[in-house]
mmCIF file of the N, C-alpha and C atoms, coordinates in Angstrom:
data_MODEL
# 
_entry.id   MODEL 
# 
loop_
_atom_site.group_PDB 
_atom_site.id 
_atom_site.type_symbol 
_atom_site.label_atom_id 
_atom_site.label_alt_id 
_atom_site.label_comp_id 
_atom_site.label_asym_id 
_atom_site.label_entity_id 
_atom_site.label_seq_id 
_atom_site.pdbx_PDB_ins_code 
_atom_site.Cartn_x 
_atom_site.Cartn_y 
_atom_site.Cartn_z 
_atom_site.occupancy 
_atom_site.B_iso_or_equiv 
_atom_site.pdbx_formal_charge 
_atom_site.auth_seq_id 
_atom_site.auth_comp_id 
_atom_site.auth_asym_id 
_atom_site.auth_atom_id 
_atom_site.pdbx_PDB_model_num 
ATOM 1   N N  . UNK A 1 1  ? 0.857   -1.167  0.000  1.00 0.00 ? 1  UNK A N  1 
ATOM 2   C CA . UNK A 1 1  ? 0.000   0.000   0.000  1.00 0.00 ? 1  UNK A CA 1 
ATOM 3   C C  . UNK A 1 1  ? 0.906   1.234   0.000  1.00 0.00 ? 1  UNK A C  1 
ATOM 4   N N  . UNK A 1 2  ? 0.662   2.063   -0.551 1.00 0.00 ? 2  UNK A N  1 
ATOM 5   C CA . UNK A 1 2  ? 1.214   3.448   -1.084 1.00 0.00 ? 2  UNK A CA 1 
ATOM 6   C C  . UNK A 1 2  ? 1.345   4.503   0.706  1.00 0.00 ? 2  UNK A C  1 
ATOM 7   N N  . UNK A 1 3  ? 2.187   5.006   0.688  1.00 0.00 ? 3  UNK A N  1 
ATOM 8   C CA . UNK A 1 3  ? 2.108   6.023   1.673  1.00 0.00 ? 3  UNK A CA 1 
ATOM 9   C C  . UNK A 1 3  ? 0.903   6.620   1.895  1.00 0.00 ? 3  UNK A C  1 
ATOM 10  N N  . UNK A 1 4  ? 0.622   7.607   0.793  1.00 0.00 ? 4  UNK A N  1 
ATOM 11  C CA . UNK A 1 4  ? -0.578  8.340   0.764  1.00 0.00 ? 4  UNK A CA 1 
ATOM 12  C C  . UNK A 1 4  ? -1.497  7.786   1.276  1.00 0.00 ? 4  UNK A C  1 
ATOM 13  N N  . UNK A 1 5  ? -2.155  6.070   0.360  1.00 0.00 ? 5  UNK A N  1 
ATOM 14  C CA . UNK A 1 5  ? -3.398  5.778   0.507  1.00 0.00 ? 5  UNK A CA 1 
ATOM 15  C C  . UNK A 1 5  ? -3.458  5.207   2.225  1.00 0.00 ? 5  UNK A C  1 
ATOM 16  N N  . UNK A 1 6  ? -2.308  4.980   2.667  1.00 0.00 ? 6  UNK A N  1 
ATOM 17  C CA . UNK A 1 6  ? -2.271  4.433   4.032  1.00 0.00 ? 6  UNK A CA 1 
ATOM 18  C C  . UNK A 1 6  ? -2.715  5.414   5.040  1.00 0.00 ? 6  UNK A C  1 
ATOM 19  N N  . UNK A 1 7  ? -1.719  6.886   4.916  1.00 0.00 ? 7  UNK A N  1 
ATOM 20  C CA . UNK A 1 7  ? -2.474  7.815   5.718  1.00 0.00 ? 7  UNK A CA 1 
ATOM 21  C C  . UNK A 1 7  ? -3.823  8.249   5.652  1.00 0.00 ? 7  UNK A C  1 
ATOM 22  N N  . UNK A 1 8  ? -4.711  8.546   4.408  1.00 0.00 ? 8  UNK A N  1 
ATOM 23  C CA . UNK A 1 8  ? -5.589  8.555   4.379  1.00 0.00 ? 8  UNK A CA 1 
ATOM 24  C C  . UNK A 1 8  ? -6.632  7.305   4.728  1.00 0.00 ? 8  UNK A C  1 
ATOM 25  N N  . UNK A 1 9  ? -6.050  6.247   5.259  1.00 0.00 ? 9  UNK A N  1 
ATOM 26  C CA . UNK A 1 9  ? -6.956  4.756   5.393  1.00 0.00 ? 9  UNK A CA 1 
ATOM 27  C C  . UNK A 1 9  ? -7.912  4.312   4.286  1.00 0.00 ? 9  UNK A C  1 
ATOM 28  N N  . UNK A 1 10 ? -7.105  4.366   3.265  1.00 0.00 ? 10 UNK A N  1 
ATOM 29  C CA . UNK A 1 10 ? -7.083  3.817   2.094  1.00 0.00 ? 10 UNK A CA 1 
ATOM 30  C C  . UNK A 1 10 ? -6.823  2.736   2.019  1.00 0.00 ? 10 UNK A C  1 
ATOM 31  N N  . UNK A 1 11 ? -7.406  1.311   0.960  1.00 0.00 ? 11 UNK A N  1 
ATOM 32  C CA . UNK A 1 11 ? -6.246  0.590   1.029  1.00 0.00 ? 11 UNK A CA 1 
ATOM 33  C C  . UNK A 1 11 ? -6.973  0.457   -0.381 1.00 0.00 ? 11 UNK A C  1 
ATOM 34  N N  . UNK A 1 12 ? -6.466  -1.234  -0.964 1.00 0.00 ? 12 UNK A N  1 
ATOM 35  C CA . UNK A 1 12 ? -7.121  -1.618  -3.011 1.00 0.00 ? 12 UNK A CA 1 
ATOM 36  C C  . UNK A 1 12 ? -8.652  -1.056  -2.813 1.00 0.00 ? 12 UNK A C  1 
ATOM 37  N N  . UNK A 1 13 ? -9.220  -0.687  -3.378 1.00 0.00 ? 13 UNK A N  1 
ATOM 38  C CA . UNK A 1 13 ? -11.020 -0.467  -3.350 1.00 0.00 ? 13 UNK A CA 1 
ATOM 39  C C  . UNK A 1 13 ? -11.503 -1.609  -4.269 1.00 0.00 ? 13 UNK A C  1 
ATOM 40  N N  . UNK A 1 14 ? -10.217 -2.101  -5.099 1.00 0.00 ? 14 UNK A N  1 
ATOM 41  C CA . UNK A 1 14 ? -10.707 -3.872  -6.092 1.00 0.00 ? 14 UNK A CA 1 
ATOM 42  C C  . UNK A 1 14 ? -10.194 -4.569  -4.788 1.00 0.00 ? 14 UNK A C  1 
ATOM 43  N N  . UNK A 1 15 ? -10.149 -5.006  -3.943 1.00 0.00 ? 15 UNK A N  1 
ATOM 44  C CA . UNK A 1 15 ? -10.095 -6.227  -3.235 1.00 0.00 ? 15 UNK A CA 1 
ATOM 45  C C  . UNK A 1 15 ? -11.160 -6.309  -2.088 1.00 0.00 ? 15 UNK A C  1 
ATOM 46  N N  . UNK A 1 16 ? -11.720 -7.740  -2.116 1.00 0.00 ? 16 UNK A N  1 
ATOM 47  C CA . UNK A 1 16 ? -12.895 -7.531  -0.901 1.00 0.00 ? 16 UNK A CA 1 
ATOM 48  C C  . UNK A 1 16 ? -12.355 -8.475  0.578  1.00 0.00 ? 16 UNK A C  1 
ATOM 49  N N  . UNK A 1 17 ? -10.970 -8.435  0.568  1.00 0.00 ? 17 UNK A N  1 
ATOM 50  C CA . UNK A 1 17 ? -10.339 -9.571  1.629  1.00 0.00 ? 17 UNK A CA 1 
ATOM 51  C C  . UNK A 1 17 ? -9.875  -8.203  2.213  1.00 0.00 ? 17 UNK A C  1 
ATOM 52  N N  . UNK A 1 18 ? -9.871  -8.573  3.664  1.00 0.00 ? 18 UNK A N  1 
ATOM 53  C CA . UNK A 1 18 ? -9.457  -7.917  4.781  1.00 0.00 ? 18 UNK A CA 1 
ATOM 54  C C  . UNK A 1 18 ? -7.951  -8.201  4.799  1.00 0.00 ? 18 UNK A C  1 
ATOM 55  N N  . UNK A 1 19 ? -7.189  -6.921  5.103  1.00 0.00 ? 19 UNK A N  1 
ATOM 56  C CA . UNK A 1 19 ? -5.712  -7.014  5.441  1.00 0.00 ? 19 UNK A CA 1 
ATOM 57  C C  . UNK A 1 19 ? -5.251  -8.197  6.423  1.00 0.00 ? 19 UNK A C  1 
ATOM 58  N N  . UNK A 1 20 ? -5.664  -8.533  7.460  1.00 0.00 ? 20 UNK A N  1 
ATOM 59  C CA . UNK A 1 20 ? -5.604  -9.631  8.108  1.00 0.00 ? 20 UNK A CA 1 
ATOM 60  C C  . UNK A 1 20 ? -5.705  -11.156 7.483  1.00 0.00 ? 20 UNK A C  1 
ATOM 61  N N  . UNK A 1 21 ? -6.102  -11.130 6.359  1.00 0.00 ? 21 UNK A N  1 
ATOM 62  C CA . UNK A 1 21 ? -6.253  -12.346 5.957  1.00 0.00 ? 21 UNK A CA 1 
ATOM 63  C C  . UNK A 1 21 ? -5.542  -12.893 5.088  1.00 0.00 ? 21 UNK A C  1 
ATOM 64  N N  . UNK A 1 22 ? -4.502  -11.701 5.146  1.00 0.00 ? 22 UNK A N  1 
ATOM 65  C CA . UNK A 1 22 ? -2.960  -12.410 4.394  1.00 0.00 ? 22 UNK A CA 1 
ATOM 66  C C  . UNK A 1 22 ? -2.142  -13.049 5.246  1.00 0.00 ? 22 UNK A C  1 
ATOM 67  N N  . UNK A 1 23 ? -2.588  -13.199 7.089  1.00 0.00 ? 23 UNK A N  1 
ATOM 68  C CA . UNK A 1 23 ? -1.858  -13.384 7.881  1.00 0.00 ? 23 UNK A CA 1 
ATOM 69  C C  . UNK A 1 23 ? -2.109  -14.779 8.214  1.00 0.00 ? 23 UNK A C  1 
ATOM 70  N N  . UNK A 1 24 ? -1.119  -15.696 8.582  1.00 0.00 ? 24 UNK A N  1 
ATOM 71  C CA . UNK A 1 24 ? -1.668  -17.183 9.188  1.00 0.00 ? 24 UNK A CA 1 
ATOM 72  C C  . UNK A 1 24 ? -1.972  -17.151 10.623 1.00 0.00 ? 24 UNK A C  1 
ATOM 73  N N  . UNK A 1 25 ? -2.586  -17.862 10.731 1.00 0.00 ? 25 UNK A N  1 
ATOM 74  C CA . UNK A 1 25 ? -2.619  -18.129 12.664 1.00 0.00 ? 25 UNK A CA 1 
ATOM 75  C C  . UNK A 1 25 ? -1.068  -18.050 13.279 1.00 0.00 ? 25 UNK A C  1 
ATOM 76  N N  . UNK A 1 26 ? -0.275  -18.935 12.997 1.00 0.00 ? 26 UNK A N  1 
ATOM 77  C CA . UNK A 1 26 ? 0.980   -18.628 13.416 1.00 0.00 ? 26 UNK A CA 1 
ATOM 78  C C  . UNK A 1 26 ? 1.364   -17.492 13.239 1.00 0.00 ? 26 UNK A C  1 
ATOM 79  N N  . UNK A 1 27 ? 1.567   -16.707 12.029 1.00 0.00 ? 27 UNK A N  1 
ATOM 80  C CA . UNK A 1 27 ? 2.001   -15.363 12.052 1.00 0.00 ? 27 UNK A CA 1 
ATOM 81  C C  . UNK A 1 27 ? 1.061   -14.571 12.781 1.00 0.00 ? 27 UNK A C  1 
ATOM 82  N N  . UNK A 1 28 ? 0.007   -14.533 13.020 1.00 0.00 ? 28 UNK A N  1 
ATOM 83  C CA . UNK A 1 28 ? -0.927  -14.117 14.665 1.00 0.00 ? 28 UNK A CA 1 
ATOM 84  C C  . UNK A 1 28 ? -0.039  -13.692 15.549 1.00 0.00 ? 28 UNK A C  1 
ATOM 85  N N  . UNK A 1 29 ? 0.201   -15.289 15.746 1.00 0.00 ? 29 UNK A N  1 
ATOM 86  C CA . UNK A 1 29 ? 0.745   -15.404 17.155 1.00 0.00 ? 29 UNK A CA 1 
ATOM 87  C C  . UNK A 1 29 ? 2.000   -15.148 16.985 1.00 0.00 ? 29 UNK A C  1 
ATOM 88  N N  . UNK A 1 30 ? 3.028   -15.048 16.141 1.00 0.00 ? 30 UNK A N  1 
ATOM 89  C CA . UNK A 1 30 ? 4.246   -14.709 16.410 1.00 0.00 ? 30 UNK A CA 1 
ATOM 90  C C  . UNK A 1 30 ? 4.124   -12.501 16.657 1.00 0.00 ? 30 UNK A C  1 
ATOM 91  N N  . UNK A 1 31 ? 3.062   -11.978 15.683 1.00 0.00 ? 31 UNK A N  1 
ATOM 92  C CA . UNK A 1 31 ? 3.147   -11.116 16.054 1.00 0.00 ? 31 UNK A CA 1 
ATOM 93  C C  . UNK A 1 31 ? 2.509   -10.470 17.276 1.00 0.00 ? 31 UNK A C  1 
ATOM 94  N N  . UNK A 1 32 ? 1.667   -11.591 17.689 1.00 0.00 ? 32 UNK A N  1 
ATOM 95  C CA . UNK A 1 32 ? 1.489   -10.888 19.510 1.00 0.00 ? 32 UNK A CA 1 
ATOM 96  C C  . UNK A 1 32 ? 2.052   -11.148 20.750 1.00 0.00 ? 32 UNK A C  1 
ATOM 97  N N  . UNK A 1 33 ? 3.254   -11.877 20.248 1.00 0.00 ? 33 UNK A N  1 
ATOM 98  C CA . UNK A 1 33 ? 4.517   -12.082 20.942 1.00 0.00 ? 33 UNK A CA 1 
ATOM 99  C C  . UNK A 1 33 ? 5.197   -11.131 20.973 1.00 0.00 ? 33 UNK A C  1 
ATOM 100 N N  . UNK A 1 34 ? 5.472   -10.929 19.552 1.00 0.00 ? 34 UNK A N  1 
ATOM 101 C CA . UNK A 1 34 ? 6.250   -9.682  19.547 1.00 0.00 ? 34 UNK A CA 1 
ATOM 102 C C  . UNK A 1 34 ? 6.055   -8.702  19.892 1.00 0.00 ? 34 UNK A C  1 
ATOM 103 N N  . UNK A 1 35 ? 4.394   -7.938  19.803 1.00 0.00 ? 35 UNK A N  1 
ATOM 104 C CA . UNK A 1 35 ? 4.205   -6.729  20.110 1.00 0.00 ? 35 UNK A CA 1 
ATOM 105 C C  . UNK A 1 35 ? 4.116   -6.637  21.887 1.00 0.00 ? 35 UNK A C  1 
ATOM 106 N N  . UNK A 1 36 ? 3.680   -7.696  22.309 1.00 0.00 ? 36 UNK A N  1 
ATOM 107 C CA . UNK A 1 36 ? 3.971   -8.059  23.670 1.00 0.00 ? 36 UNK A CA 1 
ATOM 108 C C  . UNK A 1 36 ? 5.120   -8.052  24.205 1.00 0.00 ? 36 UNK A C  1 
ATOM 109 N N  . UNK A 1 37 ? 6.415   -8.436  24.126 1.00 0.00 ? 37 UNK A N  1 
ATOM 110 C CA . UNK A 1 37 ? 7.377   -8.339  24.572 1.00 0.00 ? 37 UNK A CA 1 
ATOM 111 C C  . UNK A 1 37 ? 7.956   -6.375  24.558 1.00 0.00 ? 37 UNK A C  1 
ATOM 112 N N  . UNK A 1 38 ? 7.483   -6.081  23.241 1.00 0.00 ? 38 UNK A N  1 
ATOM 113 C CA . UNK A 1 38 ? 7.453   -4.600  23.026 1.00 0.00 ? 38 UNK A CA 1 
ATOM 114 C C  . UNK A 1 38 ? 6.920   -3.590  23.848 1.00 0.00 ? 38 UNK A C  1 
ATOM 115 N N  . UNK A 1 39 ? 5.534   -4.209  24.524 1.00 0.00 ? 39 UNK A N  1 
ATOM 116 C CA . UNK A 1 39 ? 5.018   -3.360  25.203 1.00 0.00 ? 39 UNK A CA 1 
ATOM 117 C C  . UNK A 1 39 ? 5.543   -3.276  26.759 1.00 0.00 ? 39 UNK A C  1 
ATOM 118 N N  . UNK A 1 40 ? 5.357   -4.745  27.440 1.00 0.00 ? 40 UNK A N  1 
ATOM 119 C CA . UNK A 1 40 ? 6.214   -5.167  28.439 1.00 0.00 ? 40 UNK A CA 1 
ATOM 120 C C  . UNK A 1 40 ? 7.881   -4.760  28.524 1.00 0.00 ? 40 UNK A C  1 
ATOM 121 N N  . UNK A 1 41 ? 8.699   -4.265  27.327 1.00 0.00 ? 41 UNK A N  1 
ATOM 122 C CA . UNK A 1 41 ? 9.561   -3.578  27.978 1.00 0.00 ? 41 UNK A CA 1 
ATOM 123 C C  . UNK A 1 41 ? 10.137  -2.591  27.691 1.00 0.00 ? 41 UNK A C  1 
ATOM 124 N N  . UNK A 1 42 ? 8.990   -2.325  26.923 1.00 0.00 ? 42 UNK A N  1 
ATOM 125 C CA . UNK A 1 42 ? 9.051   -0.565  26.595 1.00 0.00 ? 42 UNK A CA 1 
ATOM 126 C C  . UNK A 1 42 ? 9.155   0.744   27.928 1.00 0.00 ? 42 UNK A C  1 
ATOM 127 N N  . UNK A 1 43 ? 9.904   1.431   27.980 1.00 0.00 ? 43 UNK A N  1 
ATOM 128 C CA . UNK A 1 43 ? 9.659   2.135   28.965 1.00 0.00 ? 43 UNK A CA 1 
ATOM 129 C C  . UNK A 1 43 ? 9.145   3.430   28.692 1.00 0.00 ? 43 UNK A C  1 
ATOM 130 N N  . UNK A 1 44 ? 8.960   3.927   27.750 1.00 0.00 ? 44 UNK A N  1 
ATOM 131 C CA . UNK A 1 44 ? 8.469   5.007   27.004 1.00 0.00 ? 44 UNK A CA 1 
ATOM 132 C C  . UNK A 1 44 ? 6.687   4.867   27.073 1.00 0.00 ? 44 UNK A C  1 
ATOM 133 N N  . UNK A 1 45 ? 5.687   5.560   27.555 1.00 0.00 ? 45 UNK A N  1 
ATOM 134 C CA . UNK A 1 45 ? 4.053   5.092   27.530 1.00 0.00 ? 45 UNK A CA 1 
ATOM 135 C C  . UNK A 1 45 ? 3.974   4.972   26.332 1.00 0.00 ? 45 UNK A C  1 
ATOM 136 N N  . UNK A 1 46 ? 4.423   6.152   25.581 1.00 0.00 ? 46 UNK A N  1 
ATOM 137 C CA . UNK A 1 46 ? 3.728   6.070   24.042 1.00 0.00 ? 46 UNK A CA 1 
ATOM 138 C C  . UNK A 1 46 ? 4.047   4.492   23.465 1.00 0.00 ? 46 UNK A C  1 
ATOM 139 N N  . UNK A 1 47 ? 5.094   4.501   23.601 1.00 0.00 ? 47 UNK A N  1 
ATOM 140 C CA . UNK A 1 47 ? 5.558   3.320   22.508 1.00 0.00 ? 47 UNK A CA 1 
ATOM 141 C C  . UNK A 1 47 ? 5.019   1.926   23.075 1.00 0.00 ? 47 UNK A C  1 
ATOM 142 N N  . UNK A 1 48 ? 4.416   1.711   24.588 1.00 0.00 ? 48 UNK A N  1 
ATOM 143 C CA . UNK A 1 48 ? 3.666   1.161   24.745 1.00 0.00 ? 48 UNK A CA 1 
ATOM 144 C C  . UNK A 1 48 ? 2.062   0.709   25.051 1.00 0.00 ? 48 UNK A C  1 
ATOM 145 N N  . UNK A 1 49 ? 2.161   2.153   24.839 1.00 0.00 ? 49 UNK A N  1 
ATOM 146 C CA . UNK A 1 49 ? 0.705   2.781   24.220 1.00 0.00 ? 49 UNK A CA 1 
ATOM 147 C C  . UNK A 1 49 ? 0.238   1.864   22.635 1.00 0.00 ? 49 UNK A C  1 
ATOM 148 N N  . UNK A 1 50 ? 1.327   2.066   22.052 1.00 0.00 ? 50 UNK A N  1 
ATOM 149 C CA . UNK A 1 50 ? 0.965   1.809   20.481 1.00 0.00 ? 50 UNK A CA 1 
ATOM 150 C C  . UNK A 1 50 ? 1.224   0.154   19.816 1.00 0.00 ? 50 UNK A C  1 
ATOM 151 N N  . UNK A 1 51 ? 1.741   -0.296  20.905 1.00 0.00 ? 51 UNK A N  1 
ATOM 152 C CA . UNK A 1 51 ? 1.832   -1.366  20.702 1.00 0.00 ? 51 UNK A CA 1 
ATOM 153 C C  . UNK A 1 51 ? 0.620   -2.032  21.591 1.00 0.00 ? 51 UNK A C  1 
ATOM 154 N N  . UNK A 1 52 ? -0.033  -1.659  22.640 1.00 0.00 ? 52 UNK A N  1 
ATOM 155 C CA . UNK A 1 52 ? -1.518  -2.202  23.162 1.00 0.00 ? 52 UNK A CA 1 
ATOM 156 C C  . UNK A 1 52 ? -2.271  -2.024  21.910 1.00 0.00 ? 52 UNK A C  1 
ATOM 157 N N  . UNK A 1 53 ? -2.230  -0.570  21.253 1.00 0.00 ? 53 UNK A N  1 
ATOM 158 C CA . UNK A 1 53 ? -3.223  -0.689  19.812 1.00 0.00 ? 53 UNK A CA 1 
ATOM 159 C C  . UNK A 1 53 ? -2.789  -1.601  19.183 1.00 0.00 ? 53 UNK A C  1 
ATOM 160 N N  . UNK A 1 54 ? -2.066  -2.002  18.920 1.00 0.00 ? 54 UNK A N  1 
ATOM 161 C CA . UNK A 1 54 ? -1.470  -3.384  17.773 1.00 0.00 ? 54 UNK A CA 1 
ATOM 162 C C  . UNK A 1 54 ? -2.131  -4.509  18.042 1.00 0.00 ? 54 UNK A C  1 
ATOM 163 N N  . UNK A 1 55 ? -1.964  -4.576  19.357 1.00 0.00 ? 55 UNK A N  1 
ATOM 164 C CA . UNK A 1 55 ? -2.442  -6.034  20.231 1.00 0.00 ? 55 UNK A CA 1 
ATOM 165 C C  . UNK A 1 55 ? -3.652  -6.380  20.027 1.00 0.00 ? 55 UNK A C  1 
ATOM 166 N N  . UNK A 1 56 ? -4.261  -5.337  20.246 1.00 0.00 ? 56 UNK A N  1 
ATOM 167 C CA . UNK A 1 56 ? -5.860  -4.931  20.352 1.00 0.00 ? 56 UNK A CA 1 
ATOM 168 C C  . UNK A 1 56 ? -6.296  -5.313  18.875 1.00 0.00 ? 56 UNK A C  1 
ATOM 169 N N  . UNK A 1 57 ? -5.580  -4.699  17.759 1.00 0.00 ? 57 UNK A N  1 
ATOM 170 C CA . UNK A 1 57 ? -6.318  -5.035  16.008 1.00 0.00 ? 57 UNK A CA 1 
ATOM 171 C C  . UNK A 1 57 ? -5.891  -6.755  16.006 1.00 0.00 ? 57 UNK A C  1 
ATOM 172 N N  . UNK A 1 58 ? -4.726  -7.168  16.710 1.00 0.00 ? 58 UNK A N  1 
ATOM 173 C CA . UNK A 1 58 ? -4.567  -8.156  16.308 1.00 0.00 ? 58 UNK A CA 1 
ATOM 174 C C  . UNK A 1 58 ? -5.631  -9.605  17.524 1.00 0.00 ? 58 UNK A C  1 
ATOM 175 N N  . UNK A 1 59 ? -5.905  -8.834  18.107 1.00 0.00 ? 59 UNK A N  1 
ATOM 176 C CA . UNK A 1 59 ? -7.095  -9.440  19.093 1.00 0.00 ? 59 UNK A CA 1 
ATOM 177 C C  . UNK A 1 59 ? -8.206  -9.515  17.983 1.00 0.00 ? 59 UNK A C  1 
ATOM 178 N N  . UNK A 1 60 ? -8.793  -8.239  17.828 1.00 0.00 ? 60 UNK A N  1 
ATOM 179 C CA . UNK A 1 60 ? -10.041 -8.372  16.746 1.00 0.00 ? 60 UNK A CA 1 
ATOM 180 C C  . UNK A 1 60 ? -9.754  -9.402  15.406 1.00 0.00 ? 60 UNK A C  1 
ATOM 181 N N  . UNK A 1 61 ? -8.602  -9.416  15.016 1.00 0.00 ? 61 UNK A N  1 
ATOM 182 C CA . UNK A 1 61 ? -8.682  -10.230 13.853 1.00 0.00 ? 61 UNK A CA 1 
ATOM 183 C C  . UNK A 1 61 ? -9.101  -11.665 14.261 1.00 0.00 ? 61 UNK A C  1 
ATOM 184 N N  . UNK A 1 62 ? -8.588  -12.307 15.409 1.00 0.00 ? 62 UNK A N  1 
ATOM 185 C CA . UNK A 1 62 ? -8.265  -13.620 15.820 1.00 0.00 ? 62 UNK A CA 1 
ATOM 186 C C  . UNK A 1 62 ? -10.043 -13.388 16.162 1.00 0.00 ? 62 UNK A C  1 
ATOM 187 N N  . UNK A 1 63 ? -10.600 -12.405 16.662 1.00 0.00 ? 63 UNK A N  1 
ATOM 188 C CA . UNK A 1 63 ? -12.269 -12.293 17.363 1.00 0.00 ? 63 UNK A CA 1 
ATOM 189 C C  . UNK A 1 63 ? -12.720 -13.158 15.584 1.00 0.00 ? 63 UNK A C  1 
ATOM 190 N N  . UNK A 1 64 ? -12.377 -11.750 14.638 1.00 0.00 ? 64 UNK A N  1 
ATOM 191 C CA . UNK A 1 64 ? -13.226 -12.219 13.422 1.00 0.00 ? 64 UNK A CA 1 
ATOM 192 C C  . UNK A 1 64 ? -13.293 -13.300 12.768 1.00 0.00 ? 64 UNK A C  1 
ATOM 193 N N  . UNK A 1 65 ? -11.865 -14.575 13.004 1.00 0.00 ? 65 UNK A N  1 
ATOM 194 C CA . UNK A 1 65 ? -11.874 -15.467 11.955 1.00 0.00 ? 65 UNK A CA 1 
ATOM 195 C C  . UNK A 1 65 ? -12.800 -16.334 13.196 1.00 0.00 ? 65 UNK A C  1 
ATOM 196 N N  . UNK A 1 66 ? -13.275 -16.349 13.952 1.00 0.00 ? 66 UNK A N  1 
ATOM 197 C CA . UNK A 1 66 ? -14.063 -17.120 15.043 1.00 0.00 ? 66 UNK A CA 1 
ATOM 198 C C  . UNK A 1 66 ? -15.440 -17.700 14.336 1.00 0.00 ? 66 UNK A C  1 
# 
């Protein structure tokens, strides 16, 4: 996805698959490991601020394939 169309929350307007669904279950879970370990030893709020948002989209995805 293009810079632009990203800031504006843009993404293809031809595709009807959700960004998440390029992801496997394992890659899930490897990335809420990761963003977890990120947040847990982040000492900065923001930066673990923004990684709870990560956690959180990647919570909803795992909600949606349910």
């Amino acid at each position: 996805m293009r810079e632009g169309e990203a800031d504006a929350g843009l993404r293809d307007a031809g595709s009807d698959t959700e960004p998440g669904d390029s992801l496997s279950a394992e890659e899930l879970d490897v990335l809420t490991v990761g963003f977890t370990q990120i947040r847990d030893q982040e000492p900065r709020e923001d930066v673990a601020n923004w990684a709870n948002a990560v956690l959180a989209l990647l919570q909803d995805e795992r909600d949606r394939r349910r």
